[in-house]
Backbone as a ProteinNet text record, in pm:
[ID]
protein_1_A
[PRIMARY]
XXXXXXXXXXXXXXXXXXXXXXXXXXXXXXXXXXXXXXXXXXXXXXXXXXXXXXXXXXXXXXXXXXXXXXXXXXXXXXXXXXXXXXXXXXXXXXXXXXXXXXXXXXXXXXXXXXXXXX
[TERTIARY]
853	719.3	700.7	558.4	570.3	399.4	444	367.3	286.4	150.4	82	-26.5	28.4	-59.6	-173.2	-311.7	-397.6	-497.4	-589.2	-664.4	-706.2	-528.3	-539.6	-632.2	-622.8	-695.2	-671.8	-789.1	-765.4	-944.5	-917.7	-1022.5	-1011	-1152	-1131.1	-1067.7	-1071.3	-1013.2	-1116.8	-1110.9	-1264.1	-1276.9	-1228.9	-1284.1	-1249.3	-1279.6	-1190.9	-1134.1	-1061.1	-1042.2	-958	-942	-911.8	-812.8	-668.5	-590.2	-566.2	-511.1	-473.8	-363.5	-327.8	-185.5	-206.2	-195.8	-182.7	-66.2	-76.3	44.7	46.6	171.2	201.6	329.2	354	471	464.8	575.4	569.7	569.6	385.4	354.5	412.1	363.6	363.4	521.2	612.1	718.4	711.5	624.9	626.8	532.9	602.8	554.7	486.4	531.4	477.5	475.2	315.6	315.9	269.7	367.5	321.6	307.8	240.5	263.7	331.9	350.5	445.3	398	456.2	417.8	523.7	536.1	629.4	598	603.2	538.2	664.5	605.2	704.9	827.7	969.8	1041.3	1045.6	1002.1	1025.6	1052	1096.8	1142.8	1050.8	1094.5	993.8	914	800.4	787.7	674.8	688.8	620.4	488.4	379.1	220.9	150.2	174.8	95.1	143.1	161.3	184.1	99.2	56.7	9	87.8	54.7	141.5	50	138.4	18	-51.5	5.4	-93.4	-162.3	-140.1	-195.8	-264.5	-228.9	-280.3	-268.4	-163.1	-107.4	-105.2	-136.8	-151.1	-40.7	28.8	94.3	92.1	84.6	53.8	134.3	123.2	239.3	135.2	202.5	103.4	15.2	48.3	-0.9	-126.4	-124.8	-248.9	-318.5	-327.2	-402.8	-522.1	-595	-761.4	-823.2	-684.5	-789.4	-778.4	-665.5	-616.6	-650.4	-695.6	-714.9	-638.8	-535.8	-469.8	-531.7	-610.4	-609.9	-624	-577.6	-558.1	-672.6	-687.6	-765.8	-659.4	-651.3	-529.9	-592.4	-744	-741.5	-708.6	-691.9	-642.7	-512.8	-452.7	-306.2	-300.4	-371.5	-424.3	-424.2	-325.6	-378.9	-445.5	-526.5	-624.1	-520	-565.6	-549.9	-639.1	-722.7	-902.8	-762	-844	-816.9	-909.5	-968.4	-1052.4	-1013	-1123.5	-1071.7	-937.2	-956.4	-798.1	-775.6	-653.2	-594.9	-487.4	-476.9	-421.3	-200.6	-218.1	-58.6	-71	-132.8	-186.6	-124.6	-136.6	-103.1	75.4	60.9	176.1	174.4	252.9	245.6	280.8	210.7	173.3	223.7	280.9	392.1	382.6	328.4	291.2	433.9	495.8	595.6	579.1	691.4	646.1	833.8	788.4	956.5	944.3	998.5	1012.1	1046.6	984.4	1057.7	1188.9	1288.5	1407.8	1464.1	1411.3	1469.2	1426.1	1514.5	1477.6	1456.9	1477.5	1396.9	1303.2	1224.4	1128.5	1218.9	1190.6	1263.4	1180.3	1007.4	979.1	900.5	892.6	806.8	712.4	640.4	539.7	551	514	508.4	375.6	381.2	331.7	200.3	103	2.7	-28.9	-75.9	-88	-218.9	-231.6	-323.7	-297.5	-433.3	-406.9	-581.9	-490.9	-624.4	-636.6	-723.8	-739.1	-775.4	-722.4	-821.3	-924.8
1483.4	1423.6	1353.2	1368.7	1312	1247.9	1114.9	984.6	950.1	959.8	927.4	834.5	695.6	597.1	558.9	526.3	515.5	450.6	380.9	293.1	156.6	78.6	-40	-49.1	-180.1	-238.4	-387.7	-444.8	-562.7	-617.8	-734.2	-739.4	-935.4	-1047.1	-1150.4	-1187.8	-1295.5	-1392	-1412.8	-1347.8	-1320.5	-1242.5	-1112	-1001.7	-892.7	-810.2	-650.2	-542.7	-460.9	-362.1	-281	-115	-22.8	14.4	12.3	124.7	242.8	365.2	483.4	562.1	606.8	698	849.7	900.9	1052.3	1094.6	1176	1218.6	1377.4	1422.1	1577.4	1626.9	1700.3	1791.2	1810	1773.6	1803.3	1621.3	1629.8	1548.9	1483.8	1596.1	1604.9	1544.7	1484.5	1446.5	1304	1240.7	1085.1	1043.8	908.9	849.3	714.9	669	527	496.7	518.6	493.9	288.8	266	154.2	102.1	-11.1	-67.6	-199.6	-196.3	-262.7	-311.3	-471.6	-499	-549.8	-611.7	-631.9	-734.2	-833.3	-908.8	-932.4	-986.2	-1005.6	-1112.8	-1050	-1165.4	-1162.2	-1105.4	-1155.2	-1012	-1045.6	-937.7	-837.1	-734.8	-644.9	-681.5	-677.5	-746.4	-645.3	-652.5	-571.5	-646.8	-568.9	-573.4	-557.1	-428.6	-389.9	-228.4	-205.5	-6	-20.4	115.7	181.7	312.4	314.3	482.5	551.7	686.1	756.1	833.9	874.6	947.8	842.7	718.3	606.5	491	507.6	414.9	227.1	224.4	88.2	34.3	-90.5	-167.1	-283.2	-331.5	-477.3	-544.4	-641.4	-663.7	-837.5	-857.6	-990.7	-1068.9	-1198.4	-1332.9	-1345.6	-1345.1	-1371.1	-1359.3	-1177.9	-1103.5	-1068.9	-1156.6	-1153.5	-1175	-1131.4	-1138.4	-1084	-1061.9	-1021.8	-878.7	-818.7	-656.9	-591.9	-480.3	-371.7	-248.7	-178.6	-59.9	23	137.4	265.8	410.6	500.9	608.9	697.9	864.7	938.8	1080.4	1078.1	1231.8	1370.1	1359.7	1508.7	1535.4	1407.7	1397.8	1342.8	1338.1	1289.4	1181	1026.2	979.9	817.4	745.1	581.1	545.9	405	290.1	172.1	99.2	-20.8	-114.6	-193.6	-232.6	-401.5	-439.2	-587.9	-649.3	-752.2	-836.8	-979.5	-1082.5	-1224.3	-1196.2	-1141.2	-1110.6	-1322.2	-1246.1	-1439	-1367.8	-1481	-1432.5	-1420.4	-1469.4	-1443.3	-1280.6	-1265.6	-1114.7	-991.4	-1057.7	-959.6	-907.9	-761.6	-714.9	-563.4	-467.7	-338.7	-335.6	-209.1	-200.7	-58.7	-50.9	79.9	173.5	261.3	331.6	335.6	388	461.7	492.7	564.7	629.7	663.1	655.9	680.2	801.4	832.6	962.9	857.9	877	771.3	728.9	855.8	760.5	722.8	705.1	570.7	446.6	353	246.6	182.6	236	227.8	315.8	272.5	350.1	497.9	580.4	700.5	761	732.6	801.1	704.7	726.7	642.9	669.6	617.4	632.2	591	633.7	555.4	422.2	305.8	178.1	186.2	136	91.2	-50.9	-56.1	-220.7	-251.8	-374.1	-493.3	-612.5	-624.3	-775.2	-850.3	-986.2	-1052.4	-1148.5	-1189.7	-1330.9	-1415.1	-1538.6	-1672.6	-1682.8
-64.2	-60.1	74	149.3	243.3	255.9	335.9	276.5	413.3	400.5	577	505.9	587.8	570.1	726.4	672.7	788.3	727.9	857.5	814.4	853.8	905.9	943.3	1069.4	1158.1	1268.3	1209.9	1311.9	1348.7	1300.8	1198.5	1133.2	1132.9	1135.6	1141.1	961.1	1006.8	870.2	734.6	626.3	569.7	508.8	610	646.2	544.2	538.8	423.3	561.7	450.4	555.7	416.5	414.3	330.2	400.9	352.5	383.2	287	340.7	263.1	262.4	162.5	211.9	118.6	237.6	116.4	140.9	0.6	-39.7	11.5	43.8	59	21.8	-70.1	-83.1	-244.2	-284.2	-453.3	-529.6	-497.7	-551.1	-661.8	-763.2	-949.4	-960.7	-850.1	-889.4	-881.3	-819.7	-803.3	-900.8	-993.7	-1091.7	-1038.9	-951.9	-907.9	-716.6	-694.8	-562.4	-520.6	-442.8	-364.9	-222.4	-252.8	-114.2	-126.9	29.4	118.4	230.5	280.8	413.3	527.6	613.8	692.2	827.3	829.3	906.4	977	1166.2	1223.4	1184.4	1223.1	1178.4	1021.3	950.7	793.8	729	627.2	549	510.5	477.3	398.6	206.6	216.6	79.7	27.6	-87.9	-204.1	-213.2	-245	-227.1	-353.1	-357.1	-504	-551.6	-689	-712.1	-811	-841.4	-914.2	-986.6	-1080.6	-1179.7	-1096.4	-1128.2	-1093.4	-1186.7	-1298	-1420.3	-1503.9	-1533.9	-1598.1	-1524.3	-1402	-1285.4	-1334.8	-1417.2	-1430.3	-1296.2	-1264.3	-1120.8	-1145.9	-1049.6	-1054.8	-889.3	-867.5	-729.3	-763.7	-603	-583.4	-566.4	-625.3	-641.8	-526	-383.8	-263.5	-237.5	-305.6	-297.2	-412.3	-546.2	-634.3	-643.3	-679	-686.4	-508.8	-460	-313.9	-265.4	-293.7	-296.3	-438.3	-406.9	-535.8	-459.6	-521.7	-562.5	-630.4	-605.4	-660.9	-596.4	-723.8	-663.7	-678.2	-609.7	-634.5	-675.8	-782.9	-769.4	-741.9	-766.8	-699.9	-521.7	-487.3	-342.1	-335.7	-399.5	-332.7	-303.5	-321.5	-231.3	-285.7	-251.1	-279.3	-173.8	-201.7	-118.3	-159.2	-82.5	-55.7	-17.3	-98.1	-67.2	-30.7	64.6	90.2	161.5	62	73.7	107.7	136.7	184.2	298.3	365.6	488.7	515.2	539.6	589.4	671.7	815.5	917.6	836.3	739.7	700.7	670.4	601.3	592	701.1	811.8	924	880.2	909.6	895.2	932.9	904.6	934.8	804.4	739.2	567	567.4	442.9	423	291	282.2	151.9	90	-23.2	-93.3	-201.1	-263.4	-427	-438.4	-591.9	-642.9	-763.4	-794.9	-923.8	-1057.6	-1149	-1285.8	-1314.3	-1244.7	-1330.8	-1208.2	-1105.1	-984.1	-980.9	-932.5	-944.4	-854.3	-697	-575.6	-516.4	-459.8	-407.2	-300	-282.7	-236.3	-72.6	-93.1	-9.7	69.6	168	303.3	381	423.3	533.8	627.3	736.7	847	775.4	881.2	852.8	939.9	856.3	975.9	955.9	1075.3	1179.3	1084	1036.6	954	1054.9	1159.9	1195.9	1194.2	1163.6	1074.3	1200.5	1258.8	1303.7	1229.8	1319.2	1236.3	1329.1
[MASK]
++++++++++++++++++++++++++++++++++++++++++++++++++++++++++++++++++++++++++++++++++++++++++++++++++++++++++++++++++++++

């Protein structure tokens, strides 16, 4: 499976901005696509996933009530809606997806750039 995320830029403090990742290869094998971010200096941290046949959502406290996760499956295809941006926000944002009986994520995207001013 192979994972192309696009979308980011550089948006004020406030502000929205959509990222996306489509999916390519043998889809019908990944059960749970997410995201991911990565800010300078800090660890890699978990965002938000979605299933993908039930589209169950879970997302990290940080970004509650301000990120929405969903997918489109006749496209292969998660969003990433982020609303209210806050300059912690800034990071390079990372699609992935895992098959059900793993318990880490397996596949990657390249990252795109999210930068927020204040």
């Amino acid at each position: 499976v192979q994972l192309q995320a696009s979308g980011g830029g550089l948006v004020q403090a406030g502000g929205s901005l959509r990222v996306s990742c489509a999916a390519s290869g043998r889809t019908s094998s990944v059960y749970v696509m997410g995201w991911f971010r990565q800010a300078p200096g800090k660890e890699r941290e978990f965002v938000a996933h979605i299933t993908w046949s039930d589209g169950r959502v879970a997302y990290a406290d940080s970004v509650k009530g301000r990120f929405a996760i969903s997918r489109d499956n006749a496209k292969d295809t998660v969003f990433l809606q982020m609303n209210s941006l806050k300059p912690e926000d800034t990071a390079v944002y990372y699609c992935a997806g895992r098959r059900i009986n793993m318990k880490e994520y397996e596949y990657w995207g390249r990252g795109t750039q999210v930068t927020v001013s204040s």
